[in-house]
C-alpha positions as CSV (number, residue, x, y, z in Angstrom):
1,X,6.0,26.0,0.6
2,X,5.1,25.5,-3.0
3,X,7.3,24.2,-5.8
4,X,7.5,26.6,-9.3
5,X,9.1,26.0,-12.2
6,X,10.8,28.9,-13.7
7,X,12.2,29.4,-16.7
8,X,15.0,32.5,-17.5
9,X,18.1,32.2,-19.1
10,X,19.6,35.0,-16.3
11,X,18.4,33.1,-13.6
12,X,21.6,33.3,-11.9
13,X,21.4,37.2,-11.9
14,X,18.4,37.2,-9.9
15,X,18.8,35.6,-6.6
16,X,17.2,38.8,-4.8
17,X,14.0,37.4,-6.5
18,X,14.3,34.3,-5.7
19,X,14.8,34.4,-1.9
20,X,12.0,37.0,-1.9
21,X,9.9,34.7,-3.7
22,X,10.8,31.7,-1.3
23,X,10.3,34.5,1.8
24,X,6.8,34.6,0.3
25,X,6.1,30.8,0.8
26,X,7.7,29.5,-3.2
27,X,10.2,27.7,-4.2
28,X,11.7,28.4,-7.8
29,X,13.0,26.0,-9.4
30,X,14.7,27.5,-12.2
31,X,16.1,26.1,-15.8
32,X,17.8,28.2,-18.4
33,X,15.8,26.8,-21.7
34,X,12.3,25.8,-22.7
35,X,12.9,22.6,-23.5
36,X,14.2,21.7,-20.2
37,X,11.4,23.5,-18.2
38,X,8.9,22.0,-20.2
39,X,10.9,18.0,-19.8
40,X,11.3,18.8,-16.4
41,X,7.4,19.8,-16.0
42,X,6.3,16.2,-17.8
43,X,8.3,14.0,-15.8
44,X,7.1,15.6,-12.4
45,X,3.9,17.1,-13.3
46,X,2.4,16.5,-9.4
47,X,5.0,18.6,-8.1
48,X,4.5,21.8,-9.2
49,X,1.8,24.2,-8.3
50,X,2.7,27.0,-11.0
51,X,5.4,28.0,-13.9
52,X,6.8,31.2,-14.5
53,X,8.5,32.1,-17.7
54,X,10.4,34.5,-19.0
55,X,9.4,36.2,-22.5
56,X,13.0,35.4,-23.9
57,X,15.1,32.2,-23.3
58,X,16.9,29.6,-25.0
59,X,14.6,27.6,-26.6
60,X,16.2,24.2,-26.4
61,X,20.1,25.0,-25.5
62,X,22.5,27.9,-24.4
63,X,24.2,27.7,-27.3
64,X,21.8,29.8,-29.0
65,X,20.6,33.0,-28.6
66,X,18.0,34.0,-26.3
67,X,14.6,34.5,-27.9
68,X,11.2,34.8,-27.3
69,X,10.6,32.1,-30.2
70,X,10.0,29.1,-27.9
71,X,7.6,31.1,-25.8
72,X,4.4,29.9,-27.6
73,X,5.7,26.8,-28.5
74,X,6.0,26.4,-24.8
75,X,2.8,27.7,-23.7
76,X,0.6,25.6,-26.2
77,X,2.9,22.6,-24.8
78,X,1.4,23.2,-21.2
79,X,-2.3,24.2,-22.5
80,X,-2.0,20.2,-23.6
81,X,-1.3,19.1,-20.1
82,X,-4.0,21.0,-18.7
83,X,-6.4,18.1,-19.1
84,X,-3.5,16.8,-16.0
85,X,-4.5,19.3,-13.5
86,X,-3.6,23.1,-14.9
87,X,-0.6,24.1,-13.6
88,X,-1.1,28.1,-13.4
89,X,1.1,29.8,-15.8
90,X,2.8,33.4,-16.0
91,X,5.0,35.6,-18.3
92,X,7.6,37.6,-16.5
93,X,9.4,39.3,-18.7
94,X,12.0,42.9,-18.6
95,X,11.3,43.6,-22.3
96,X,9.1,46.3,-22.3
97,X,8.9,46.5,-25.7
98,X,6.3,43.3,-25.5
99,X,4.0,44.6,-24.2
100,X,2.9,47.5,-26.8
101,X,2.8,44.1,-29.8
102,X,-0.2,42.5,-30.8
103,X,1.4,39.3,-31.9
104,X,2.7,39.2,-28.3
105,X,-0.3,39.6,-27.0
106,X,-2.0,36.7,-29.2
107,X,0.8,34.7,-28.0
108,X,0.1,35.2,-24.6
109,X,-3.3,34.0,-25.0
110,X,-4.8,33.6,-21.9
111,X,-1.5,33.8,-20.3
112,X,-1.1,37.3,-17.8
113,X,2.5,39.2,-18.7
114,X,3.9,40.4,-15.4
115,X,6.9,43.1,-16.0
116,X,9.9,42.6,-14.0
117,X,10.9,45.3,-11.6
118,X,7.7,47.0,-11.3
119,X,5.1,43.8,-10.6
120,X,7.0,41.2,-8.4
121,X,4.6,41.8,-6.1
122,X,1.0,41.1,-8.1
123,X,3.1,38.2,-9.6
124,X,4.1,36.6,-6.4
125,X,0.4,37.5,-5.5
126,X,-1.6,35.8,-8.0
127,X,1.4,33.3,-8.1
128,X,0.5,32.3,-4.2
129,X,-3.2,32.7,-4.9
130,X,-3.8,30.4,-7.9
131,X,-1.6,27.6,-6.0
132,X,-3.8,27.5,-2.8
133,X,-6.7,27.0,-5.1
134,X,-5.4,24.1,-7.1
135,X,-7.4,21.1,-6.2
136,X,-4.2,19.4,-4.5
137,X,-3.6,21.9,-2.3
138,X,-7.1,21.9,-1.6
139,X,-7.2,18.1,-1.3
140,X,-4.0,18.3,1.3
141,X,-5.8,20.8,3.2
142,X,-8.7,18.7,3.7
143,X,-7.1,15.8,4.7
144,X,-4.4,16.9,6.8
145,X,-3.9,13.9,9.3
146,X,-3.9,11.9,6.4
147,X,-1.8,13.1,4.6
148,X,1.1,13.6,7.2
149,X,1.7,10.0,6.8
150,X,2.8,10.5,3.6
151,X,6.3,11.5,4.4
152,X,9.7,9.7,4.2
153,X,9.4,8.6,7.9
154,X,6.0,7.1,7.4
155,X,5.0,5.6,3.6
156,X,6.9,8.1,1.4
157,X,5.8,11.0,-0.3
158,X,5.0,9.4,-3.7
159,X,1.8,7.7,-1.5
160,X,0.8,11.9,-1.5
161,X,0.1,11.2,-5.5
162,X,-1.7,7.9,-5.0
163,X,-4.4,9.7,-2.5
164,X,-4.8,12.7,-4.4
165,X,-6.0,10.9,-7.3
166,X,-7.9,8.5,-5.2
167,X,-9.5,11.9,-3.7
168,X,-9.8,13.6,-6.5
169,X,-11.7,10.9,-8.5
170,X,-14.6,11.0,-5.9
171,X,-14.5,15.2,-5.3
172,X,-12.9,17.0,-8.1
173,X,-13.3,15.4,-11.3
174,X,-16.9,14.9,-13.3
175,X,-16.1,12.4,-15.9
176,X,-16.5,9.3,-15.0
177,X,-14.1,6.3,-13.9
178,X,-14.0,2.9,-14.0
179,X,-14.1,2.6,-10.1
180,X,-12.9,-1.2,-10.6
181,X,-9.6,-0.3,-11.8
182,X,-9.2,2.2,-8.6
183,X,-9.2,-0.4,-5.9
184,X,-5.5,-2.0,-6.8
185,X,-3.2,1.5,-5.9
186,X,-5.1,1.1,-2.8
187,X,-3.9,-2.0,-1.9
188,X,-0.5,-1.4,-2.9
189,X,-0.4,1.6,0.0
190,X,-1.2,-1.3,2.3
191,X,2.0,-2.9,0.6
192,X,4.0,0.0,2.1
193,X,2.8,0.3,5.2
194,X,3.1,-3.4,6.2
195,X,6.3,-3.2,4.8
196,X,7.4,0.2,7.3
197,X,5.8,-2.1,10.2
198,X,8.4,-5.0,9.4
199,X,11.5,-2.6,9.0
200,X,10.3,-1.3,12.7
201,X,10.7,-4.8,13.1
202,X,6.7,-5.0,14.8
203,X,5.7,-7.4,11.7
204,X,8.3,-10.3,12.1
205,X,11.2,-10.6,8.8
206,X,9.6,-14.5,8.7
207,X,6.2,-13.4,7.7
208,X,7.5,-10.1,5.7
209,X,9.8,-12.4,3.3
210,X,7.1,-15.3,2.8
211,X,4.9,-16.1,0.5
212,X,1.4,-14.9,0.8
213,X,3.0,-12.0,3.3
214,X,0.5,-9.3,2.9
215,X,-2.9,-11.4,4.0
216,X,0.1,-13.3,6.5
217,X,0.3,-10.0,8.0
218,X,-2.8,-8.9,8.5
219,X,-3.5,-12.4,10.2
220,X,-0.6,-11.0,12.2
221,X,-1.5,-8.2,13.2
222,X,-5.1,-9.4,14.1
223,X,-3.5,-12.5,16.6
224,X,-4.3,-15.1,14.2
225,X,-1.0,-15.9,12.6
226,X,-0.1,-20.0,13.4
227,X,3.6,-19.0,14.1
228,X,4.0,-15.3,15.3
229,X,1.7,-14.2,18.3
230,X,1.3,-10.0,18.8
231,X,0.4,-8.9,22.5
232,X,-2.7,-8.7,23.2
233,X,-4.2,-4.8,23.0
234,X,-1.0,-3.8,20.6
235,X,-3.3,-3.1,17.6
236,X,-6.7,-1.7,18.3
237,X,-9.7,-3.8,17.9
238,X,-11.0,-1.0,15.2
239,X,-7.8,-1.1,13.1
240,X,-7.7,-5.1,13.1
241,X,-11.2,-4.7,11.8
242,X,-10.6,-2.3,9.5
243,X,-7.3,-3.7,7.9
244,X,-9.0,-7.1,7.3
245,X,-12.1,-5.9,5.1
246,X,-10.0,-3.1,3.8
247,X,-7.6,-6.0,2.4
248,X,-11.2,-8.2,1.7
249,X,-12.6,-5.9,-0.6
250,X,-8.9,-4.6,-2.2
251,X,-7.1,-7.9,-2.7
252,X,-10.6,-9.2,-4.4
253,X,-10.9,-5.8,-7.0
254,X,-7.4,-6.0,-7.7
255,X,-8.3,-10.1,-9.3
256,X,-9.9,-10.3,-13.1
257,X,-11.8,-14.0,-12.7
258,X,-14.7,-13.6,-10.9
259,X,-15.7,-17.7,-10.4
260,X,-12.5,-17.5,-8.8
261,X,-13.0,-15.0,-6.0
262,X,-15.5,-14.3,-3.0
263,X,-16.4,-10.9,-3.3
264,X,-16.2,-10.3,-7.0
265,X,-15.9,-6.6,-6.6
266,X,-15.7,-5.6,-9.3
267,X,-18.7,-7.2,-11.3
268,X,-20.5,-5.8,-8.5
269,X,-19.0,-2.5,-9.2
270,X,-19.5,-2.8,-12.8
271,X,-23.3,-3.9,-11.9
272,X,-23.9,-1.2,-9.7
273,X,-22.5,1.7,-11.1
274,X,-21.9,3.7,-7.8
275,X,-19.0,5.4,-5.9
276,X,-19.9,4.6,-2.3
277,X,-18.3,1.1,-2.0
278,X,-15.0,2.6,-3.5
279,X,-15.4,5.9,-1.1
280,X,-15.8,3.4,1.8
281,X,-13.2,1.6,1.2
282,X,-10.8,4.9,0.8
283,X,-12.3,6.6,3.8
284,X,-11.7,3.2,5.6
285,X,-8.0,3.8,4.7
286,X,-7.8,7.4,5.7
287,X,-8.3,5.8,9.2
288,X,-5.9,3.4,8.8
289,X,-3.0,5.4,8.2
290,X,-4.3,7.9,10.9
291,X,-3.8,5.3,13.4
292,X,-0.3,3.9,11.4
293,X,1.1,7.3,11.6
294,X,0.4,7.7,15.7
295,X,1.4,3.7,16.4
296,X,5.1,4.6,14.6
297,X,5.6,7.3,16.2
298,X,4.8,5.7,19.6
299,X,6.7,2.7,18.8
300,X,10.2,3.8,16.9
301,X,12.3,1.6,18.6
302,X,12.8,-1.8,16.8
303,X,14.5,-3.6,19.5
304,X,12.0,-2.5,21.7
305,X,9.3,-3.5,19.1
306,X,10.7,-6.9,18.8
307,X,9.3,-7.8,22.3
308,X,5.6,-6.8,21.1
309,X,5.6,-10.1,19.3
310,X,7.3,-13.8,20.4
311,X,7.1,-17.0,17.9
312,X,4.6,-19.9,18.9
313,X,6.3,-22.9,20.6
314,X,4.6,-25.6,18.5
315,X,4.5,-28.6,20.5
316,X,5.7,-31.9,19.4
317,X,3.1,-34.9,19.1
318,X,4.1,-37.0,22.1
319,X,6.1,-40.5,21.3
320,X,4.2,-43.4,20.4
321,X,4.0,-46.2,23.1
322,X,4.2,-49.3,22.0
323,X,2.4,-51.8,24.4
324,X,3.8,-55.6,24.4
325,X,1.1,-58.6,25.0
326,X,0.2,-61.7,23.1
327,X,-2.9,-62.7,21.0
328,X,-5.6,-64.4,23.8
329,X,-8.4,-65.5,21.8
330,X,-9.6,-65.3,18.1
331,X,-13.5,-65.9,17.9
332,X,-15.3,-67.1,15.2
333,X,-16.4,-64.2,13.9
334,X,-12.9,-63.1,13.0
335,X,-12.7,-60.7,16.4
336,X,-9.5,-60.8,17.9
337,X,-8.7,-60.4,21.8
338,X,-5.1,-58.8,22.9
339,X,-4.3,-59.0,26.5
340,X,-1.2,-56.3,27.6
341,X,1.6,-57.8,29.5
342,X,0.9,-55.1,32.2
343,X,-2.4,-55.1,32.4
344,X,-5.7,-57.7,32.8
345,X,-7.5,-55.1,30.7
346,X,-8.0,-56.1,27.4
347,X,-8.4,-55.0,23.9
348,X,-10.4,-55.9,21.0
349,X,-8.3,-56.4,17.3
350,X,-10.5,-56.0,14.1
351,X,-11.1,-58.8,12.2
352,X,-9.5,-56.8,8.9
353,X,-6.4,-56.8,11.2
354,X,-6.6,-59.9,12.3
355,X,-6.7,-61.2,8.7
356,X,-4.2,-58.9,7.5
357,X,-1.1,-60.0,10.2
358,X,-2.6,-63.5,10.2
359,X,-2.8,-63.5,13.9
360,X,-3.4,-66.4,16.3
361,X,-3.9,-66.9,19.4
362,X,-0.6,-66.9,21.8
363,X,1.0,-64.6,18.9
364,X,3.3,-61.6,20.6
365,X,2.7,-58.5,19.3
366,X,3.1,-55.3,20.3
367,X,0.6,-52.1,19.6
368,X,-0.4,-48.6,19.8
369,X,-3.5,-47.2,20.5
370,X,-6.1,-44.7,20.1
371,X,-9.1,-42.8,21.3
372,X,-12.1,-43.2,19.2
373,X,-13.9,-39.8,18.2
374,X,-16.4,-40.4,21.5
375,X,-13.1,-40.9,23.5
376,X,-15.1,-43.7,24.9
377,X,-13.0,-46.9,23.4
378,X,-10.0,-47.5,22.6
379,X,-8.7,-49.2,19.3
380,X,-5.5,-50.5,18.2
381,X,-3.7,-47.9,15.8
382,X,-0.7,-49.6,14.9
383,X,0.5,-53.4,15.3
384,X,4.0,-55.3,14.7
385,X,5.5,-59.1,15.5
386,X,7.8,-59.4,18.5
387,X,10.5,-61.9,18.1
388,X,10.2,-65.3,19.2
C-alpha cells in the first residue's frame, strides 16, 4: 500500500476514486489547498511515494476561490525537494479547457496532466509504477527481513527512515558522505532495541535505568554482567558477537577526541576514505535485528521472560576471627613471637608492628590473620590490646 498526497478542493465528491485508487494498492491522502499539501509534504517527506494535484484548488485557504494560480507555485515548491528523493508528481485535472493553453503547458513543465474521467486508469498506472521504482521501495524490497523489524511491535516504524538512509548512502546515492558522521543513528537503533528487550522485561529494569546501560547490557546479554546472569544458550553465540563489536566500533565513531578512545573510528575513516568498514558494520546490524525480530516473537511473554535471567547472590566476606594469645618472645632483632591460647603453633609479629603497639613479651593481644600471596605463611593482619 503506498501513501499519496492529493490535493483537490472537491475531494469530498470523489470517494468512487478514492477507494478505486486504494483497490489499486494507494492510499490518498487528500487536502483541500496547496499550501497544506505542500506543509503536509515537508513535514513528512519519507512518507509519501507520489502527489497528485488538481489544476485548480485553493491556494492557501477555502475562503478563496478555487484557481489554478497556486499550481506552479506548487510544483516549483516540490522540484526544490527533489534533491530529498523525487516524489513523482501528477496533474489531474476536469478542466478541459487546460489542456489546448500553452502557458499551461509551460506550467506543467515536466509535470504529465492526466484528465479526470477519461484517464484514471493511466494515472493510477504510472501513479503505481513510478512508486515501486523509487529507491525506498526498492530499498524495502531488498531488505525485507530487515526491515519487518521496523514496525510498532518491534523498534517502530521511524527506524524504517534511519535504514533507508543508512542503505541508501552505500547503494543509491553518488555524492559523497562523511561516513564518520553515519555511525551514531546506528547506535541509537541499538538504543531501541535494548530498550524493547527491557520492556519484555529479558534485559533487567536495574541495568535498563543505570548509568552506563547500553554497554551494561550488552555485558548482559553476553553473561558478563557482575549482577544479572542470562541462561546459558538464551542469546546466540553469533549475536553476542555481533552486538559487542557492533557497539565497539558505534559507541567509538559516535566520540569526537580521539586520544580518548580505542578505536578512533573515525580518524581511521577520515584516513582511509572507504565505505566497507561503515557497510560492515550496517550489514552486521541487518543481522542483528534479523535475529531481534525472531527472539521477540518467540519470547513475548514478560513474566515468562523474567525467569531467563536471575540476580547474582554476592557473597559476603566471611567475619573476621579474632584469635586471643599473649606476646612469647621479642628477639633482638625486633621480631616478635605470638603464641594462640588454643594452639602450640605459633606466629611470627613484624618488627614495624612490634614497634608500633610497643609490644612485650607476656602482653595479651588478640589478632587476625592472613594468607600470604604463596598461601604458604601466615601473617598477622590485624592486632588489638586485651584488657588486663
Amino acid at each position: 500500500m503506498f501513501k499519496i498526497l492529493w490535493v483537490d478542493d472537491e475531494y469530498y465528491k470523489q470517494e468512487a476514486f478514492i477507494d478505486y485508487a486504494y483497490l489499486r494498492g494507494l492510499k490518498l491522502c487528500p487536502f483541500k489547498s496547496f499550501k497544506d499539501g505542500i506543509n503536509e509534504i515537508e513535514r513528512h517527506f519519507e512518507e509519501y511515494q507520489g502527489i497528485i494535484l488538481d489544476a485548480k484548488a485553493y491556494n492557501e485557504s477555502e475562503n478563496e476561490v478555487a484557481s489554478a494560480e497556486g499550481l506552479p507555485k506548487a510544483i516549483n515548491k516540490l522540484h526544490e525537494m527533489r534533491p530529498k528523493g523525487g516524489i513523482p508528481i501528477y496533474v489531474f485535472t476536469g478542466q478541459p479547457d487546460l489542456f489546448s493553453s500553452d502557458i499551461f503547458e509551460m506550467m506543467l513543465g515536466d509535470v504529465k496532466c492526466y484528465k479526470k474521467g477519461l484517464e484514471i486508469d493511466l494515472l493510477l498506472d504510472d501513479v503505481l509504477k513510478n512508486a515501486q521504482n523509487l529507491a525506498e521501495i526498492q530499498i524495502r524490497n531488498k531488505y525485507l527481513r530487515v526491515f519487518e523489524a521496523c514496525t510498532e511491535k518491534y523498534i517502530g516504524e521511524s527506524a524504517a527512515y534511519t535504514l533507508i538512509e543508512a542503505i541508501k548512502s552505500i547503494e543509491v546515492d553518488n555524492s559523497p558522505i562523511s561516513y564518520k558522521d553515519s555511525f551514531n543513528p546506528l547506535r541509537k537503533l541499538t538504543e531501541v532495541l535494548f530498550s524493547k528487550l527491557n520492556s519484555l522485561k529479558i534485559i533487567p529494569d536495574e541495568i535498563s535505568n543505570g548509568a552506563g546501560w547500553i554497554n551494561k547490557s550488552s555485558l548482559f546479554l553476553a553473561g558478563k554482567h557482575d549482577r544479572f546472569s542470562i541462561k546459558e544458550g538464551v542469546i546466540h553465540p553469533v549475536i553476542i558477537s555481533s552486538i559487542y563489536s557492533f557497539l565497539q566500533i558505534t559507541q567509538d565513531a559516535s566520540h569526537e577526541i580521539p586520544e580518548k578512545l580505542n578505536l578512533k573510528v573515525g580518524q581511521y575513516v577520515d584516513e582511509m576514505k572507504t565505505p566497507y568498514l561503515y557497510q560492515s558494520t550496517l550489514y552486521q546490524l541487518f543481522d542483528i535485528l534479523i535475529w531481534f525480530k525472531h527472539f521477540i516473537d518467540d519470547h513475548p511473554d514478560p513474566e515468562q521472560n523474567k525467569k531467563l535471567w536471575s540476580e547474582i547472590v554476592q557473597k559476603s566476606p566471611p567475619d573476621e576471627i579474632w584469635i586471643q594469645g599473649e606476646v612469647l618472645h621479642i628477639a633482638s632483632n625486633g621480631w616478635g613471637t605470638f603464641r594462640p591460647d588454643t594452639s602450640e603453633k605459633t606466629i611470627s609479629i613484624l618488627p614495624a608492628i612490634v614497634k608500633q603497639f610497643n609490644l612485650q613479651e607476656k602482653d595479651r593481644i588478640e589478632i587476625t590473620t592472613k594468607p600470604d600471596p604463596t598461601g604458604t605463611k601466615t601473617y598477622i593482619d590485624q592486632i588489638r590490646r586485651l584488657p588486663l
